[in-house]
C-alpha positions as CSV (number, residue, x, y, z in Angstrom):
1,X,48.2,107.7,177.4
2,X,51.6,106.2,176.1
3,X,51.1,103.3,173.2
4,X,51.6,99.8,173.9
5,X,53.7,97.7,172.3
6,X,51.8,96.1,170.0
7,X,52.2,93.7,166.6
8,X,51.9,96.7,164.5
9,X,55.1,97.5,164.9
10,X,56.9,94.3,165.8
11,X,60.2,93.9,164.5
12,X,62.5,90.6,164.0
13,X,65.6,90.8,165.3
14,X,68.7,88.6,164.5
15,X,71.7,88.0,166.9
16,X,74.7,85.7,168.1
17,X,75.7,85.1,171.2
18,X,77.0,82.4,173.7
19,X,75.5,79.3,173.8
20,X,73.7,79.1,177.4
21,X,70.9,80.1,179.3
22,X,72.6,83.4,180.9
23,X,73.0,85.0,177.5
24,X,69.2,84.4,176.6
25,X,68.2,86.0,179.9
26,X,70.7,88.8,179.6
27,X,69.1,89.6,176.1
28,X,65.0,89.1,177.4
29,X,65.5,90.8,180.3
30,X,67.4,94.0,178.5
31,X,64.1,93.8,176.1
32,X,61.4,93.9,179.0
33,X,63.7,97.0,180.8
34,X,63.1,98.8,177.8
35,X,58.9,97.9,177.9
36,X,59.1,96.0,174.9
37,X,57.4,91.9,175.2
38,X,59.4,89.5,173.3
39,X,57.1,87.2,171.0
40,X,59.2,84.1,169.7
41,X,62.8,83.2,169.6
42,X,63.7,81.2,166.7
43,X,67.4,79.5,166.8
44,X,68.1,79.4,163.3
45,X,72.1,78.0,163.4
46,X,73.3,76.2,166.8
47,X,77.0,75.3,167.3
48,X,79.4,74.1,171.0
49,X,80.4,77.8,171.9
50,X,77.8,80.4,169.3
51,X,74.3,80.3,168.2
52,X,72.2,82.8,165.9
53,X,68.4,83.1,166.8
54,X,65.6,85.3,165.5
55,X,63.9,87.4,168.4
56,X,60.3,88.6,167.5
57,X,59.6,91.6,169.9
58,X,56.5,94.3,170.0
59,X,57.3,97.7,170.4
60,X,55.2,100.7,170.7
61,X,56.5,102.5,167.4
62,X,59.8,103.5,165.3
63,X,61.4,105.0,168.3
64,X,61.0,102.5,171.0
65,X,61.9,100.3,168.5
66,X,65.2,101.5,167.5
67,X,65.3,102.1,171.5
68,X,65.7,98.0,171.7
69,X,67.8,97.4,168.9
70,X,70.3,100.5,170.8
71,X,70.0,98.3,174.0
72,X,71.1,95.0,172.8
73,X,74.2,96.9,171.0
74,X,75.3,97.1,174.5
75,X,75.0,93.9,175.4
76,X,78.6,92.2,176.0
77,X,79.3,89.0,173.5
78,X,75.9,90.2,171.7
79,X,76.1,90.3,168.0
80,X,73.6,92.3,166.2
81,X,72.6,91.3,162.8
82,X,69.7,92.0,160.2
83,X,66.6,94.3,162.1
84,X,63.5,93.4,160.2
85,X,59.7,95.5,160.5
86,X,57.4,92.7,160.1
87,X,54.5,95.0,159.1
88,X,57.0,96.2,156.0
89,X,58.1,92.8,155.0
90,X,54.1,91.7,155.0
91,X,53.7,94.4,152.4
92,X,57.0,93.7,149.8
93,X,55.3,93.1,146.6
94,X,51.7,94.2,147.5
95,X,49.6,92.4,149.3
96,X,47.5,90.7,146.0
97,X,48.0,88.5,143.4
98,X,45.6,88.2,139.8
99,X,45.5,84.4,139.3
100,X,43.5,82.6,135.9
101,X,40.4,80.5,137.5
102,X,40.9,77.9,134.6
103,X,44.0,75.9,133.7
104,X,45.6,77.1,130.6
105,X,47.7,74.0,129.8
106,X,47.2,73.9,125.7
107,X,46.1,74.9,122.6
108,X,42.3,73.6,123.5
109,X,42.2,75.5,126.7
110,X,44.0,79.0,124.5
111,X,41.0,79.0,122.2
112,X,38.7,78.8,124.8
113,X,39.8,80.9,127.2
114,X,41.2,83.5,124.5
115,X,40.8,83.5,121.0
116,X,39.2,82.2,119.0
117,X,36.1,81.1,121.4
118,X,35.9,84.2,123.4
119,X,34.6,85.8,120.6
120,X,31.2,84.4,120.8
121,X,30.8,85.4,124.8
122,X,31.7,88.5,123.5
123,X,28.7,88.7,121.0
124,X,26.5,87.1,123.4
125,X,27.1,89.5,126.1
126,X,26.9,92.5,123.7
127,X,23.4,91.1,122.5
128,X,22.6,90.5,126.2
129,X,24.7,93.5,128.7
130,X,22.3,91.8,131.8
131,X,24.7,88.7,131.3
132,X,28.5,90.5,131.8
133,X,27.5,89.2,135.8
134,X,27.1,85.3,134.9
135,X,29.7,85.4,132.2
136,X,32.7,87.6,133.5
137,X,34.2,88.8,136.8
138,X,31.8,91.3,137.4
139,X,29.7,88.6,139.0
140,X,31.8,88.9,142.2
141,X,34.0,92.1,141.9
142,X,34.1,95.3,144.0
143,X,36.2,98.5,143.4
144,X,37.7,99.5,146.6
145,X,38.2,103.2,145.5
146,X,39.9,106.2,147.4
147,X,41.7,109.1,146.3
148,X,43.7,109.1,149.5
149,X,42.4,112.8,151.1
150,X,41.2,110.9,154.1
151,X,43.9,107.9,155.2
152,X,43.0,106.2,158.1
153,X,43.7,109.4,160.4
154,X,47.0,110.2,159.0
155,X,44.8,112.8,156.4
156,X,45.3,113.6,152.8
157,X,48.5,111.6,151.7
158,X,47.3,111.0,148.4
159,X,46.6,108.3,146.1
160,X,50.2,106.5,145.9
161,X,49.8,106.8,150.2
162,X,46.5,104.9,149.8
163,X,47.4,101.7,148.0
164,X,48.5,100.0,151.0
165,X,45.3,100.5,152.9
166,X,43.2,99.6,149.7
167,X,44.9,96.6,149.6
168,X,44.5,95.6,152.5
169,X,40.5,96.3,152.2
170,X,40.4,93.9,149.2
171,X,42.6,91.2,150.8
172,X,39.8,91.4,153.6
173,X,36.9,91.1,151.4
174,X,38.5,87.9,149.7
175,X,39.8,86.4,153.1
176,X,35.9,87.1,154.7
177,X,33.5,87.1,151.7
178,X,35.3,85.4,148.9
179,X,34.8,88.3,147.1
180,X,37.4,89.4,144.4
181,X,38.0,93.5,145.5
182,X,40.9,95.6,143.6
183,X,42.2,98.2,144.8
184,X,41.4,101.8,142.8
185,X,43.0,104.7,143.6
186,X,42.5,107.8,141.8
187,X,44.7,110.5,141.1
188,X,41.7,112.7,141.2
189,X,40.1,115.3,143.7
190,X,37.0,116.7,142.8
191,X,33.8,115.5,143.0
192,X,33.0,115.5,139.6
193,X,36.4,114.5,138.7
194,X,36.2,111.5,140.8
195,X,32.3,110.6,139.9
196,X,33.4,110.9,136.2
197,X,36.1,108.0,137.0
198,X,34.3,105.6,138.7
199,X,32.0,105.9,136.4
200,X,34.3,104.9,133.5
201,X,35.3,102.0,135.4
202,X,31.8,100.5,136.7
203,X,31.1,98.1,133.9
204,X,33.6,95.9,135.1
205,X,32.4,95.6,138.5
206,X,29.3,94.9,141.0
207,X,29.7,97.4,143.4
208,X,31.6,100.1,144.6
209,X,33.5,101.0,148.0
210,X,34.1,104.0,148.4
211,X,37.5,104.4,151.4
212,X,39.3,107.0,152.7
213,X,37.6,110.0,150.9
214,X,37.5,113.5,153.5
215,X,34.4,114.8,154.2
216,X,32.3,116.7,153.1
217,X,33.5,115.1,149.4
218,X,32.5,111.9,150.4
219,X,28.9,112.7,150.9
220,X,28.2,114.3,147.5
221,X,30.2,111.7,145.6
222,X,28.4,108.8,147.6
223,X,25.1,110.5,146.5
224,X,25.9,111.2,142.9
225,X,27.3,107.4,142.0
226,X,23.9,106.1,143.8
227,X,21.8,108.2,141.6
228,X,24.2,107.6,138.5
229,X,25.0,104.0,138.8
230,X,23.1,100.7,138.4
231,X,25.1,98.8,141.2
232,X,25.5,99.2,144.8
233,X,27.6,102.3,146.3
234,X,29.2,102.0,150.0
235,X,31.0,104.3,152.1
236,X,32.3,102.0,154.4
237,X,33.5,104.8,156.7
238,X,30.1,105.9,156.8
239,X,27.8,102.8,156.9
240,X,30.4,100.4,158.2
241,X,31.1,102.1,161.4
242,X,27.8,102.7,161.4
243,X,26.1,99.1,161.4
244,X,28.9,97.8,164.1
245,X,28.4,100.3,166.2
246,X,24.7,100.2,166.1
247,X,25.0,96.7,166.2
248,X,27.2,97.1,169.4
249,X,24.8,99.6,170.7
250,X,21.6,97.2,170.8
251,X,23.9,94.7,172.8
252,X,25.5,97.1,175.4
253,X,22.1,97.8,176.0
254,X,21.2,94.5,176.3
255,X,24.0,93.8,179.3
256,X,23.0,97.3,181.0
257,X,19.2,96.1,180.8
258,X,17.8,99.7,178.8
259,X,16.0,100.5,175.7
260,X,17.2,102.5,172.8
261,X,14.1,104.4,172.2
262,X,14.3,105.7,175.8
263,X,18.0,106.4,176.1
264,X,20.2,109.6,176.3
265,X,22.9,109.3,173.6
266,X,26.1,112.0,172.9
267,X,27.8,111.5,169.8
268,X,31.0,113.3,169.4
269,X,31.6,114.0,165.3
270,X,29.8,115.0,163.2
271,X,31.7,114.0,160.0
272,X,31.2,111.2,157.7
273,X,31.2,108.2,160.1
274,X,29.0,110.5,162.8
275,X,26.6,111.7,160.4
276,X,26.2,107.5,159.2
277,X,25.8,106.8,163.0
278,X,23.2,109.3,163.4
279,X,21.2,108.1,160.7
280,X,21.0,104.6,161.9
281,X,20.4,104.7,165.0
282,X,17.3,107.3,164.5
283,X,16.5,104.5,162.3
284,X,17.0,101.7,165.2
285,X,14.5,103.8,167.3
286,X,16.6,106.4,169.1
287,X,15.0,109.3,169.6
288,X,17.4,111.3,172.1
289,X,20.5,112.3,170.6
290,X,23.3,115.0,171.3
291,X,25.8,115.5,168.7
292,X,28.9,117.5,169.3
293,X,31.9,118.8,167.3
294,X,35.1,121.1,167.9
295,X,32.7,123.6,168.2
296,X,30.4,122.0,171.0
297,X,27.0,120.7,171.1
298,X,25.3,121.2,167.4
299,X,21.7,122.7,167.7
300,X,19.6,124.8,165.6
301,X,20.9,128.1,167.5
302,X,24.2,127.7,166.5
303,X,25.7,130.1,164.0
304,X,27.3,129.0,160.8
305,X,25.7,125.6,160.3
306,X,27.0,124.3,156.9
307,X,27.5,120.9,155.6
308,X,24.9,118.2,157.4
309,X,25.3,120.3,160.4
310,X,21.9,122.0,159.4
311,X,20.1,118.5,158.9
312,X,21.7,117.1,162.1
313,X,20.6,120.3,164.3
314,X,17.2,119.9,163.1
315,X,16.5,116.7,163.6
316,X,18.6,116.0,167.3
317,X,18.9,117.9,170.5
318,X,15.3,117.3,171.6
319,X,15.9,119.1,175.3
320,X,17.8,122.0,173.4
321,X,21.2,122.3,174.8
322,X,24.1,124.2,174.6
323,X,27.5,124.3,175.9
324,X,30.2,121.6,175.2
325,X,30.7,117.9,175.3
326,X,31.1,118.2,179.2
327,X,27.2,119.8,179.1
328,X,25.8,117.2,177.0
329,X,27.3,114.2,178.4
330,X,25.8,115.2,182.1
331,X,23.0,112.2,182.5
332,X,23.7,110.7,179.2
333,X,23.2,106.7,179.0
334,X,25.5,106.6,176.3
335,X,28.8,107.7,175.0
336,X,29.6,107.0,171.0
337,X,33.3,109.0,170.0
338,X,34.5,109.1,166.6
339,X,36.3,112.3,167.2
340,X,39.9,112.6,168.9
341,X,41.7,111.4,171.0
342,X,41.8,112.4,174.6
343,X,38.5,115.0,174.5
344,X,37.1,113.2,177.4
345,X,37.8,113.0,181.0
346,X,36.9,110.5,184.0
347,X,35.1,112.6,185.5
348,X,32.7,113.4,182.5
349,X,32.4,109.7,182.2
350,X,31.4,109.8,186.3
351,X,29.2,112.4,185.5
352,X,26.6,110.3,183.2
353,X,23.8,108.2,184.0
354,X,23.9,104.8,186.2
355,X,25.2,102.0,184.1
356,X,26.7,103.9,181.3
357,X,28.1,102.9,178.0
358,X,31.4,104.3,176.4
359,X,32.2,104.1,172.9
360,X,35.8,105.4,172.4
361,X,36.4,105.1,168.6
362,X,39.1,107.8,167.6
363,X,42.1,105.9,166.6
364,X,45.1,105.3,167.6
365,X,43.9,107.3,170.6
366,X,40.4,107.3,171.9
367,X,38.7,110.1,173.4
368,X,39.7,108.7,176.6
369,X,42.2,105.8,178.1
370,X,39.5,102.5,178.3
371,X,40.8,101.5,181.6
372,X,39.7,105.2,182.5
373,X,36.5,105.0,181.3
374,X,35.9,101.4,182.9
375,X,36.1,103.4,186.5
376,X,33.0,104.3,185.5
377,X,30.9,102.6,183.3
378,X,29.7,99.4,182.9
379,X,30.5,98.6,178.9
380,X,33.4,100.2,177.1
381,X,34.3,99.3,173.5
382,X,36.7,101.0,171.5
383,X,38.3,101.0,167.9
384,X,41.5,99.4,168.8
385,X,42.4,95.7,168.2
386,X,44.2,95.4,171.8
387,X,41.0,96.3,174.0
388,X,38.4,94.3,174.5
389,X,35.1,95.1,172.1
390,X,36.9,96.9,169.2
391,X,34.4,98.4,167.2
392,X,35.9,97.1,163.6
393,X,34.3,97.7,159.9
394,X,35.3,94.0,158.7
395,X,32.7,92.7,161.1
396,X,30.2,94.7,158.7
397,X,31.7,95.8,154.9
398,X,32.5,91.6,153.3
399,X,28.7,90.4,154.9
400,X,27.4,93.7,153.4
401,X,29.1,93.1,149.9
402,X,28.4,89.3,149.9
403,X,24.6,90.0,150.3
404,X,24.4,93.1,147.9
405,X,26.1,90.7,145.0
406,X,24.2,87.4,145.6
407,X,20.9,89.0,145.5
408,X,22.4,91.0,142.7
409,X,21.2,94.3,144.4
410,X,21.3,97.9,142.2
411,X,21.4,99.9,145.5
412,X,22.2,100.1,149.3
413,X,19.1,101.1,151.5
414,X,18.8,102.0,155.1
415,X,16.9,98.8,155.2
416,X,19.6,96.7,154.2
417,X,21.8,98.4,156.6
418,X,19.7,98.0,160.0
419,X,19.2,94.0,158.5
420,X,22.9,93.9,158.9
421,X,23.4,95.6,162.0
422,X,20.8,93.4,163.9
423,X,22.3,90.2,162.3
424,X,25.5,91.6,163.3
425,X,24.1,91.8,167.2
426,X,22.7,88.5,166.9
427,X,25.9,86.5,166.0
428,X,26.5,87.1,169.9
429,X,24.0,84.4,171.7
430,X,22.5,85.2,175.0
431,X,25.3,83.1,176.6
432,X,28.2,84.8,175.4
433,X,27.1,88.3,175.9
434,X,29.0,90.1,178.9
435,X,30.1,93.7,179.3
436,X,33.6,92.9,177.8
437,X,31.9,90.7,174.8
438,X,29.2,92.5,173.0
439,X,30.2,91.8,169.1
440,X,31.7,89.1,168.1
441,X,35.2,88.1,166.7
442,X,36.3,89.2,163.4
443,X,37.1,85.6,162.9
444,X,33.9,84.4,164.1
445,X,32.4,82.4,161.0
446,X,28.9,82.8,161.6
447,X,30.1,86.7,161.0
448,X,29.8,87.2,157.5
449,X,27.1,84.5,157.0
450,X,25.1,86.1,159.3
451,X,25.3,89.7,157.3
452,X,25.2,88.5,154.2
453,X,21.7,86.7,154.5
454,X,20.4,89.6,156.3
455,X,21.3,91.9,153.6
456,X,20.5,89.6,150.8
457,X,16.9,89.4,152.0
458,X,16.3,92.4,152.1
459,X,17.5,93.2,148.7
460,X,15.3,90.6,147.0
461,X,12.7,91.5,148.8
462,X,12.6,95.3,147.6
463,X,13.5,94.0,144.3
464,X,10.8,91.6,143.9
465,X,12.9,88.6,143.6
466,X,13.0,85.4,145.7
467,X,15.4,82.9,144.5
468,X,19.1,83.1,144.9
469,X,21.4,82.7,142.3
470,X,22.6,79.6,142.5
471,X,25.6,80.1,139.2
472,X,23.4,78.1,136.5
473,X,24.2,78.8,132.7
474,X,22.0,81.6,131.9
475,X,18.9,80.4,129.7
476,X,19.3,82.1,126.9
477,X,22.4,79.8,126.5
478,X,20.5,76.5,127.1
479,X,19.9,75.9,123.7
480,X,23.7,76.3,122.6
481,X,24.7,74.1,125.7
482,X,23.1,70.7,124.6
483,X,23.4,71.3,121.1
């Protein structure tokens, strides 16, 4: 399956040429021969015989891009000027910004903020530790912490590599949740290297994210940090993917009119975002699952079982197969890929049970073409932002956060997690659920809300608590206040 163009790698192109209509068609029309789509055309200087414009155009990547730019060299009376990738320009700089939340206009404001008058918050927090999350930026901070082994699927590029992803993580968290997330990443690679880090850094925030770490790392260091640490630890390639696609789930079968306790399901991986998958949706009720790796279906046969491959053999597979993902998907209900791309044919997809379901998660390429799979069966979602249902972590990881630090949570449960993923499902009403919508917009604003109060109730409620925090001057400060 060839890319499509797509804004990822749009690029902004400047020329000057003759002032009327022909040109403007000569210079579109070369574009669209060459399968790119032309975006905007912004006329920046106009004059009787010349004019300059800006042409935005999506392109399927560096070389189809360079492709265009080649093609309108060509062009008679065309003058090329300055070629511009938007996605680099959008990144100049960084992506964040550390800004004061009070004014610091003179010498009153300087002694508060600073010295002298900080001094007594310091003395006050030292005497009370609890209140470092009314009193500092720990009340709404998250570390967004990789050591780049595990980039998106480019693979271990290292921590310099990661920083534009990370950033883009905590710009997401501040644009969805409000919340204030930096961007940590470690030049570090082993578990106890990397537990010994975030660590060190903790105190100055309320939870961790854990992004980008390769299996099977990512599953000790998750587990060490939750036993280690007094705030909440998320691996959002785990339990992200894993509430959105649950929460996906629940509604596909919801359009397709079955049950998830009586379902067959295949799920293809079996690393850090399968294994997350699994776990939720035996805890949504599944009970028939097949999981499958390079090596075919996983069962408790199989030679060589390391890892969680011994945990997911023993508790999937209830009918006992063997074979490959060909075998396994014969009769299933359900599809869910986080593999690779292009493992998955049409007729496997013809070969599974009336009214099927196809996840197809592996980016950039899913396990099969989408308009392949929609031959077939009845609901198809995928990872990517230019098919219909993508299956995307934001609608799960700033709802997630938000609730974990209003009820002020110390952990992440499975609880919490299935809260969110139903939530999730239940941003799309009865009305709006089709086979082409079944989760909602990651610009939906009922998104986050939705999580966050699912996840936040939870919390209290295995915590004990019942109020939320509403920001009120903690009471051991009452006294000094109306003094």
């Amino acid at each position: 399956m060839s890319p499509a163009p797509s804004v990822s790698y749009s690029i902004t192109i400047r020329l000057e040429f003759a002032a009327h209509s022909a040109a403007v068609s000569d210079i579109t029309g070369r574009i669209e021969e060459h399968r790119a789509l032309v975006t905007a055309l912004d006329v920046s200087a106009s004059g009787p015989e010349r004019m300059r414009a800006d042409l935005t155009v999506l392109t399927a990547d560096n070389d189809h891009a360079m492709e265009v730019v080649d093609a309108l060299r060509d062009i008679p009376g065309v003058e090329l000027g300055k070629v511009s990738d938007r996605t680099f320009l959008a990144h100049l700089g960084g992506k964040l910004t550390v800004e004061s939340k009070v004014p610091i206009r003179h010498r009153d404001d300087l002694s508060m903020v600073y010295t002298p008058g900080v001094a007594r918050v310091v003395k006050a927090i030292a005497e009370h530790p609890e209140d470092a999350r009314s009193l500092t930026i720990k009340r709404n901070t998250v570390a967004v912490v990789s050591d780049g082994s595990a980039i998106l699927g480019l693979g271990d590029l290292g921590p310099l590599a990661a920083m534009p992803v990370m950033e883009g993580k905590a710009a997401l968290f501040k644009r969805f949740a409000d919340i204030d997330a930096f961007p940590i990443c470690l030049d570090a690679h082993s578990v106890e290297e990397i537990v010994s880090h975030v660590k060190a850094i903790a105190p100055v925030f309320a939870g961790i994210n854990l992004e980008d770490i390769s299996a099977p790392r990512c599953f000790e260091i998750e587990d060490r940090l939750r036993k280690e640490l007094d705030i909440p630890v998320f691996h959002d390639d785990q339990h992200g993917t894993a509430i959105v696609v649950v929460a996906a789930l629940r509604n596909a079968l919801r359009v397709v009119g079955k049950e998830i306790e009586k379902v067959r399901i295949v799920l293809s991986g079996a690393g850090a975002a399968g294994t997350a998958i699994l776990r939720l949706l035996r805890a949504a009720g599944a009970r028939d699952v097949v999981v499958t790796d390079i090596d075919g279906i996983v069962h408790e046969g199989r030679e060589n079982l390391e890892g969680r491959l011994p945990w997911i053999a023993e508790v999937t597979n209830p009918r006992g197969l063997t074979g490959t993902l060909s075998d396994a998907i014969q009769g299933a209900d359900v599809f869910i890929g986080v593999s690779a791309g292009n493992i998955l044919s049409a007729q496997d997809v013809e070969s599974m049970a009336e009214r099927s379901i196809v996840f197809a998660m592996a980016n950039p390429t899913p396990e099969i073409d989408p308009a392949e799979a929609a031959k077939h069966a009845e609901v198809v979602a995928t990872g990517r932002s230019d098919f219909a249902n993508q299956i995307n972590n934001v609608l799960a990881f700033p709802g997630v956060f938000r609730g974990l630090l209003d009820a002020r949570a110390t952990n992440v449960t499975d609880r919490m997690l299935l809260a969110a993923s139903k939530a999730l499902a239940d941003v799309v009403t009865a009305d709006e659920l089709n086979p082409t919508y079944i989760v909602p917009s990651v610009f939906n604003e009922g998104v986050t809300k939705a999580v966050a109060s699912a996840v936040e109730h939870v919390a209290r409620e295995e915590a004990g608590t019942v109020d939320t925090i509403t920001g009120a001057i903690p009471a051991v400060y009452a006294e000094q206040i109306h003094l």
